[in-house]
N, CA, C and O atoms as a GROMACS GRO file, in nm:
protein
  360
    1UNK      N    1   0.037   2.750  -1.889
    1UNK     CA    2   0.069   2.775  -1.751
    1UNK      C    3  -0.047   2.735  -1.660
    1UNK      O    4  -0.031   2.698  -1.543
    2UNK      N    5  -0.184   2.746  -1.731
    2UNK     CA    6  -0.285   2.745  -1.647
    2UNK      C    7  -0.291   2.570  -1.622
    2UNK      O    8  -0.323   2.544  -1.506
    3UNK      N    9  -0.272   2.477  -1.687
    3UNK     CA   10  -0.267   2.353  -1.732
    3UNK      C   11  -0.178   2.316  -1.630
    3UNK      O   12  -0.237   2.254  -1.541
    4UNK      N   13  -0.010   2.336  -1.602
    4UNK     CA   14   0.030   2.278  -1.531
    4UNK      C   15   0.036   2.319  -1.362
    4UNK      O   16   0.086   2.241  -1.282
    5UNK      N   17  -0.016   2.441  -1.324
    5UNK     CA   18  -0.077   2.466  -1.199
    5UNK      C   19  -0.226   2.392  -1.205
    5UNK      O   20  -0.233   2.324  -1.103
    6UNK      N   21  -0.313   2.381  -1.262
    6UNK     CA   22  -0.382   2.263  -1.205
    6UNK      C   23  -0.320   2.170  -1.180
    6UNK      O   24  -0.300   2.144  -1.061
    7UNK      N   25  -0.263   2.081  -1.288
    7UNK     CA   26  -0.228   1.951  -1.286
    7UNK      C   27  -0.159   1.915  -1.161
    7UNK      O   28  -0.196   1.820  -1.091
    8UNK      N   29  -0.037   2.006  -1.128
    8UNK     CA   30   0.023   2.014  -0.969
    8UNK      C   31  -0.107   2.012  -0.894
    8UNK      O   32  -0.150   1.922  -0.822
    9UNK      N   33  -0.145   2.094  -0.916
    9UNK     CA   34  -0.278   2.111  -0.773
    9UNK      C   35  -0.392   1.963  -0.754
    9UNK      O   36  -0.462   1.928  -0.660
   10UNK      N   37  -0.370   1.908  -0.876
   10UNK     CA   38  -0.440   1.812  -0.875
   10UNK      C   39  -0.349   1.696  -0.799
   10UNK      O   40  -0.392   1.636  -0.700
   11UNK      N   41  -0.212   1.668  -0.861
   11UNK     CA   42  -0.126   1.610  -0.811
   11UNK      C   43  -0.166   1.620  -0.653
   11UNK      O   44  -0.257   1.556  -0.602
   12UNK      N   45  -0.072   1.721  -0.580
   12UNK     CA   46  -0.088   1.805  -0.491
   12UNK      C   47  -0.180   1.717  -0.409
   12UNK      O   48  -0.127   1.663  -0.312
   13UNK      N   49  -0.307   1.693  -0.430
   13UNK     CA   50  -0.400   1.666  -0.344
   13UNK      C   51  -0.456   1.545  -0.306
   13UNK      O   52  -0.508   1.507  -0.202
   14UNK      N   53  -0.426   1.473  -0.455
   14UNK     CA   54  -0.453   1.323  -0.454
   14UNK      C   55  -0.324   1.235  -0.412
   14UNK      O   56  -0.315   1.115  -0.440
   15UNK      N   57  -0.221   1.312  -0.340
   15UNK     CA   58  -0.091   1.238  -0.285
   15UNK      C   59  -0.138   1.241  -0.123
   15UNK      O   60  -0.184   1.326  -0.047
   16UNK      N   61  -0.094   1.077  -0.112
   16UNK     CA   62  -0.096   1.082   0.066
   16UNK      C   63   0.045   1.142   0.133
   16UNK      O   64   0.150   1.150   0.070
   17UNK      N   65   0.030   1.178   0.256
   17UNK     CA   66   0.144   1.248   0.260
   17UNK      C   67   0.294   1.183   0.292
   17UNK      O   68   0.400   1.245   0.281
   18UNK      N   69   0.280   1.047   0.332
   18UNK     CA   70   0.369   0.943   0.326
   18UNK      C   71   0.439   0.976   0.136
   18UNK      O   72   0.550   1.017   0.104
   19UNK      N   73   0.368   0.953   0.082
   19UNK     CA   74   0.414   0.916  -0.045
   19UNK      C   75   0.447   1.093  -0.117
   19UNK      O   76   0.501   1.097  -0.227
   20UNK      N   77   0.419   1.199  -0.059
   20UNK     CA   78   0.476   1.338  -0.107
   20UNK      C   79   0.573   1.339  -0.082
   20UNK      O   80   0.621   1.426  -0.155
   21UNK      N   81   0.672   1.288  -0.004
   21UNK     CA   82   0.815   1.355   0.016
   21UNK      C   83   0.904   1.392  -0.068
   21UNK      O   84   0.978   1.490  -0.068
   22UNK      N   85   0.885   1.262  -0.177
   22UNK     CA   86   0.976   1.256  -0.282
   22UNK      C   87   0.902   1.318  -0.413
   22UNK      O   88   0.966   1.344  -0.514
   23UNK      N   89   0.805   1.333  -0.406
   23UNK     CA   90   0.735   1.356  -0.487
   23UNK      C   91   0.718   1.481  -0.522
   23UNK      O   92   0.720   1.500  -0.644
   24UNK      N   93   0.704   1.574  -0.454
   24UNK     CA   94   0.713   1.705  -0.443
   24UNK      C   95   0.831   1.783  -0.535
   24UNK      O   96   0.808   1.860  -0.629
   25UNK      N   97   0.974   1.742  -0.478
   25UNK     CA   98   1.042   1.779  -0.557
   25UNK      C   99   1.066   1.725  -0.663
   25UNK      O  100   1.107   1.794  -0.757
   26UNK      N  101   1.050   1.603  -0.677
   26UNK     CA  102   1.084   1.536  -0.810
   26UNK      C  103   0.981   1.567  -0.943
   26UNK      O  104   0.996   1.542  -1.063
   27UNK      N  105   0.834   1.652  -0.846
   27UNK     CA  106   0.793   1.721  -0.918
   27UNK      C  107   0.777   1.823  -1.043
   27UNK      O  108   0.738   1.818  -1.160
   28UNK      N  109   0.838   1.934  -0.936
   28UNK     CA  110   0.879   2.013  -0.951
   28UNK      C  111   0.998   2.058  -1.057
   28UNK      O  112   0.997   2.140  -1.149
   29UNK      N  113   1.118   1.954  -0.995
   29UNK     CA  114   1.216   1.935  -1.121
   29UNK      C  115   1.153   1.910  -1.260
   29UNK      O  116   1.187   1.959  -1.368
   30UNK      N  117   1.062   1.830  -1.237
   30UNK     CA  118   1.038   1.750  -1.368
   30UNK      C  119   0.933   1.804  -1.449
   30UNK      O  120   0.903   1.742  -1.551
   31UNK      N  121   0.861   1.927  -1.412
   31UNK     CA  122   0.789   2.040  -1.482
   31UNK      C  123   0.880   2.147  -1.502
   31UNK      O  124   0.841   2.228  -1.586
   32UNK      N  125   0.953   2.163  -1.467
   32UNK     CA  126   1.046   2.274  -1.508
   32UNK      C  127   1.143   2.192  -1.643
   32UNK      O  128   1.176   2.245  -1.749
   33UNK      N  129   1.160   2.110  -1.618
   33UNK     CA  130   1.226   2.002  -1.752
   33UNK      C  131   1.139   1.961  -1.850
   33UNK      O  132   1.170   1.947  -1.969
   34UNK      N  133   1.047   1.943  -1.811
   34UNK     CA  134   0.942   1.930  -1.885
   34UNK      C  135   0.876   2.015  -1.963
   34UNK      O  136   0.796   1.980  -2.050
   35UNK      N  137   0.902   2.118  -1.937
   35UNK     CA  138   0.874   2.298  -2.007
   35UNK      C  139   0.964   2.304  -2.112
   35UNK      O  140   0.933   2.299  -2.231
   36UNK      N  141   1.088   2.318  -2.064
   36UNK     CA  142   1.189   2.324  -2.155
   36UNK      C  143   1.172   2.245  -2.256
   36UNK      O  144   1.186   2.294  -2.368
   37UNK      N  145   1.141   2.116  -2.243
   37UNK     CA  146   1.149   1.993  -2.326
   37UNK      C  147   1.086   2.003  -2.424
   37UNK      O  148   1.108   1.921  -2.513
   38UNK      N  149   0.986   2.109  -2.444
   38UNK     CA  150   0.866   2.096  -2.549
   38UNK      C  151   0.757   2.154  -2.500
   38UNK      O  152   0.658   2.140  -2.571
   39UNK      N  153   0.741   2.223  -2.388
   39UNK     CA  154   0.557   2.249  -2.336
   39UNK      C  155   0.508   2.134  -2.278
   39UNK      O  156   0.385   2.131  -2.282
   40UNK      N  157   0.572   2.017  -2.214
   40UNK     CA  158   0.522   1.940  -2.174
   40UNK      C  159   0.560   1.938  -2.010
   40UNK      O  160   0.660   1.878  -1.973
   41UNK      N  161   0.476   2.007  -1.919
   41UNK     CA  162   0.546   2.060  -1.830
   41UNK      C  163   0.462   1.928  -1.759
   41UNK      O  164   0.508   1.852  -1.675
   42UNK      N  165   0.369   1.927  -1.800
   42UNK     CA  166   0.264   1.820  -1.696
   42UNK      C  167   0.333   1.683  -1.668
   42UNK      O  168   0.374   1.637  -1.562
   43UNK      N  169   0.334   1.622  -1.821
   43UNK     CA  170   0.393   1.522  -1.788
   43UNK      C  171   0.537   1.488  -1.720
   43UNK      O  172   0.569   1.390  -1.653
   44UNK      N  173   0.599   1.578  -1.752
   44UNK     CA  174   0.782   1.555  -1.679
   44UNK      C  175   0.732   1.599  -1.490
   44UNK      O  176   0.795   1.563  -1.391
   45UNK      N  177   0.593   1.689  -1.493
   45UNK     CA  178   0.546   1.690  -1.340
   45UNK      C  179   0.539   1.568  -1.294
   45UNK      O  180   0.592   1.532  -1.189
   46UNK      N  181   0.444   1.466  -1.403
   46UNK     CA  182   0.400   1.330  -1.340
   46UNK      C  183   0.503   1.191  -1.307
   46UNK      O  184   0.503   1.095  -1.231
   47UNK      N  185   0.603   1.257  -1.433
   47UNK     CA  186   0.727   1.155  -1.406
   47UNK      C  187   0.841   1.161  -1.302
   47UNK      O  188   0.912   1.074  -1.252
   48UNK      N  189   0.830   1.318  -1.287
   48UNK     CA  190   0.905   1.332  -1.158
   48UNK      C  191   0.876   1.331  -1.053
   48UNK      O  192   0.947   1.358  -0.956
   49UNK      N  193   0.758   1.295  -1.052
   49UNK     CA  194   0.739   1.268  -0.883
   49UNK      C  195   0.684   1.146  -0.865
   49UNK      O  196   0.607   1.119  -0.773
   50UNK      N  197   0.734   1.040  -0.982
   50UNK     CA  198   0.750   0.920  -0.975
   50UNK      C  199   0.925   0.882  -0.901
   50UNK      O  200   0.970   0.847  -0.792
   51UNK      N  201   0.972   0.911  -1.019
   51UNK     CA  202   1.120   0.920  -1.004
   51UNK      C  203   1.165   0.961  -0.796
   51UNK      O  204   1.208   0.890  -0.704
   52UNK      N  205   1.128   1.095  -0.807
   52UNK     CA  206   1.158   1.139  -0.705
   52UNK      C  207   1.108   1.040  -0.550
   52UNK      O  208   1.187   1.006  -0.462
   53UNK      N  209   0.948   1.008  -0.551
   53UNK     CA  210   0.922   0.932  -0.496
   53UNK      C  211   1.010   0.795  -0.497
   53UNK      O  212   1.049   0.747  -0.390
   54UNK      N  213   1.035   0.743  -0.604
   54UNK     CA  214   1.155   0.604  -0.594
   54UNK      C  215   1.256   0.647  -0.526
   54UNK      O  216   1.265   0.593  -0.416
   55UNK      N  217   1.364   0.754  -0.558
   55UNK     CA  218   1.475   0.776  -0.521
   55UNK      C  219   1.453   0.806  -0.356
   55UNK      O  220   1.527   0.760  -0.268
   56UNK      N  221   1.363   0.871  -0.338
   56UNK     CA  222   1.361   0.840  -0.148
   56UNK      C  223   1.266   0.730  -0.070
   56UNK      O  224   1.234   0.724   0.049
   57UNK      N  225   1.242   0.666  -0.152
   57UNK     CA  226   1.246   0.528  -0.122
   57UNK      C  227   1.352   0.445  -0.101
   57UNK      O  228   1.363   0.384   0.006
   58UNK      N  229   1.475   0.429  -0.239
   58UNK     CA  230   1.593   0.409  -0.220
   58UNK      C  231   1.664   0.420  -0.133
   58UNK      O  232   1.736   0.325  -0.099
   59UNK      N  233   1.667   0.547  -0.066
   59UNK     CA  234   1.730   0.642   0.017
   59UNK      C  235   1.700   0.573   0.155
   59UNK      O  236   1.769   0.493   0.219
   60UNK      N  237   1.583   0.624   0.182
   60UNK     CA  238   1.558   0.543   0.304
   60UNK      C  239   1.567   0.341   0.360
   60UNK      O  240   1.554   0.271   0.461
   61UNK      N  241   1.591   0.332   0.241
   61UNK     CA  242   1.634   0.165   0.243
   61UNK      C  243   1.757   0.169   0.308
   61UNK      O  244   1.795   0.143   0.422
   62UNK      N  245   1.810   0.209   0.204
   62UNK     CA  246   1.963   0.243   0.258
   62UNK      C  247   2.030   0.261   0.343
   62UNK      O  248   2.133   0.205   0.380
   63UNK      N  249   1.926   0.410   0.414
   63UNK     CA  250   1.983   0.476   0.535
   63UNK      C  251   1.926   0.351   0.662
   63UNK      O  252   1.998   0.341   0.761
   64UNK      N  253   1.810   0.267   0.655
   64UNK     CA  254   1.808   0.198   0.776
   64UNK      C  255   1.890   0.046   0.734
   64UNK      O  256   1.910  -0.030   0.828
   65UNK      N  257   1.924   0.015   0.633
   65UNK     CA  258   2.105  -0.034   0.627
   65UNK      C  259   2.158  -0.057   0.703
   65UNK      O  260   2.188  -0.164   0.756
   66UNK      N  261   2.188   0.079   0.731
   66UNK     CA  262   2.350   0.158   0.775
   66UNK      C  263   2.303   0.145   0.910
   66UNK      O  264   2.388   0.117   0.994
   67UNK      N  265   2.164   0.163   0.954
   67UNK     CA  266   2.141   0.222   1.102
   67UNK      C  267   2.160   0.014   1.162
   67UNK      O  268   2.210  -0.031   1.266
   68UNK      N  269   2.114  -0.039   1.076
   68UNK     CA  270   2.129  -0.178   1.101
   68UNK      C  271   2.271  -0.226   1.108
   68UNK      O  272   2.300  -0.287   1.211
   69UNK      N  273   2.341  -0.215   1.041
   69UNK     CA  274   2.516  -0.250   1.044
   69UNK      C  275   2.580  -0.137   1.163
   69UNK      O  276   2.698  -0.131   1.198
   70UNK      N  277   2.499  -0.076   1.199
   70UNK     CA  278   2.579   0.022   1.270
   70UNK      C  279   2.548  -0.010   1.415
   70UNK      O  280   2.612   0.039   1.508
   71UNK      N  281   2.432  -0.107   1.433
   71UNK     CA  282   2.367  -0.141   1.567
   71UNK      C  283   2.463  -0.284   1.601
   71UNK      O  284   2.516  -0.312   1.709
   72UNK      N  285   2.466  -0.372   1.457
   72UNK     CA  286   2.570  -0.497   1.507
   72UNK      C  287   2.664  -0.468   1.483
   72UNK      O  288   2.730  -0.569   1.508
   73UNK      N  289   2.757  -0.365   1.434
   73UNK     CA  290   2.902  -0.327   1.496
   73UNK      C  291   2.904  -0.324   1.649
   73UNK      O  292   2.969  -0.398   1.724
   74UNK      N  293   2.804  -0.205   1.685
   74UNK     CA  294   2.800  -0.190   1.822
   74UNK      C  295   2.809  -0.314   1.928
   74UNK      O  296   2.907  -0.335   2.000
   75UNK      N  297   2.709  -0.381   1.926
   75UNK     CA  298   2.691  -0.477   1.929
   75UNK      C  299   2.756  -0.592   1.982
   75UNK      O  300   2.737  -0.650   2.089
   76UNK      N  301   2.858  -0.621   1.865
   76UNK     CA  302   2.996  -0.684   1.872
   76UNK      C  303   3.090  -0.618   1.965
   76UNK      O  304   3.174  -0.691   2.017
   77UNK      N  305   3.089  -0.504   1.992
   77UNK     CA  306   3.193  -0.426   2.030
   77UNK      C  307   3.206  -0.438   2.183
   77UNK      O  308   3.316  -0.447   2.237
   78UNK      N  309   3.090  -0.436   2.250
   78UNK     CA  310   2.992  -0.432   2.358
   78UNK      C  311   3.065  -0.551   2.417
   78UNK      O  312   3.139  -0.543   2.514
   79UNK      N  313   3.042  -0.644   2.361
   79UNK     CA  314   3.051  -0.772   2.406
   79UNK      C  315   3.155  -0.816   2.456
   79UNK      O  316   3.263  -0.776   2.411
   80UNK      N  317   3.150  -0.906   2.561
   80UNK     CA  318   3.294  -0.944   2.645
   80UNK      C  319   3.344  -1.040   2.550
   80UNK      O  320   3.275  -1.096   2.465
   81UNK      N  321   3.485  -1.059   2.571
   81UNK     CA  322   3.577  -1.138   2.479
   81UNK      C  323   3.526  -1.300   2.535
   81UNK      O  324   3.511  -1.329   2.654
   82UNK      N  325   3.507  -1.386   2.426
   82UNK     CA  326   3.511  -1.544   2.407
   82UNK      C  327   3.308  -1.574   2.449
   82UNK      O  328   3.262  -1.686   2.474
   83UNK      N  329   3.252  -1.487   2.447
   83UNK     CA  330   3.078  -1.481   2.433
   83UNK      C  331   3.026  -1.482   2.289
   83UNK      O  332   3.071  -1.431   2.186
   84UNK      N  333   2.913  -1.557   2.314
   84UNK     CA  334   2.856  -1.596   2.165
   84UNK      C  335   2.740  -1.475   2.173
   84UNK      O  336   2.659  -1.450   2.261
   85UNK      N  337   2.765  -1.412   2.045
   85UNK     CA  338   2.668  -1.269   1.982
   85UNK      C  339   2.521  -1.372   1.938
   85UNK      O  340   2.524  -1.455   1.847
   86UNK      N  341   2.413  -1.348   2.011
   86UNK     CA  342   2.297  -1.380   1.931
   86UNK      C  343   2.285  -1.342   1.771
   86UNK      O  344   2.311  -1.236   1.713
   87UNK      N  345   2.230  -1.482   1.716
   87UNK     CA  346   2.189  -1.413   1.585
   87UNK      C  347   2.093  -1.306   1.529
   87UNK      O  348   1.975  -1.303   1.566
   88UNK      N  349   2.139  -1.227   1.448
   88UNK     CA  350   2.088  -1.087   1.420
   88UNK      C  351   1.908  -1.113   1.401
   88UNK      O  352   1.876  -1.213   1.336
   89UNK      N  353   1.816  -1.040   1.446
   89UNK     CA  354   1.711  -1.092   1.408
   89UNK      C  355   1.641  -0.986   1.289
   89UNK      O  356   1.673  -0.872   1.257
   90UNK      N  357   1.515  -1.089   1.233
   90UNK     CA  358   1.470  -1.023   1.069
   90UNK      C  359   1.351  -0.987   1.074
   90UNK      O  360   1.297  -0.939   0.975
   0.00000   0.00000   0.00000
């Protein structure tokens, strides 16, 4: 027990806080799975807040996507009939 409250705490501190979001919980999950698994609480700590960090990475790709398809719907919509839509810029 004493092992994987450092190791968090170590975690914990050497994360910038950009890169904790996902990390935190995916943490967390992954020392509690990681316990179960065998006593290996540390490492399923270190993998889950790999994991976790990816998946809201993912996430946020995604979600500015949507915020992007959702600006040239608008966009289009806006626009008077027989006008040329500028091309989308990158």
């Amino acid at each position: 027990m004493r092992k994987m409250l450092l190791a968090t705490g170590l975690i914990l501190v050497s994360l910038q806080q950009a890169h904790a979001i996902g990390c935190l919980s995916g943490a967390a999950a992954g020392a509690v799975a990681g316990h179960y698994a065998g006593h290996h609480a540390v490492v399923g700590a270190v993998g889950g807040c790999i994991a976790g960090h990816h998946l809201h990475k993912m996430q946020k790709q995604k979600r500015l996507q949507e915020q992007q398809q959702q600006k040239q719907m608008q966009n289009q919509q806006q626009a008077p009939a027989g006008t040329v839509q500028p091309a989308p810029q990158q």
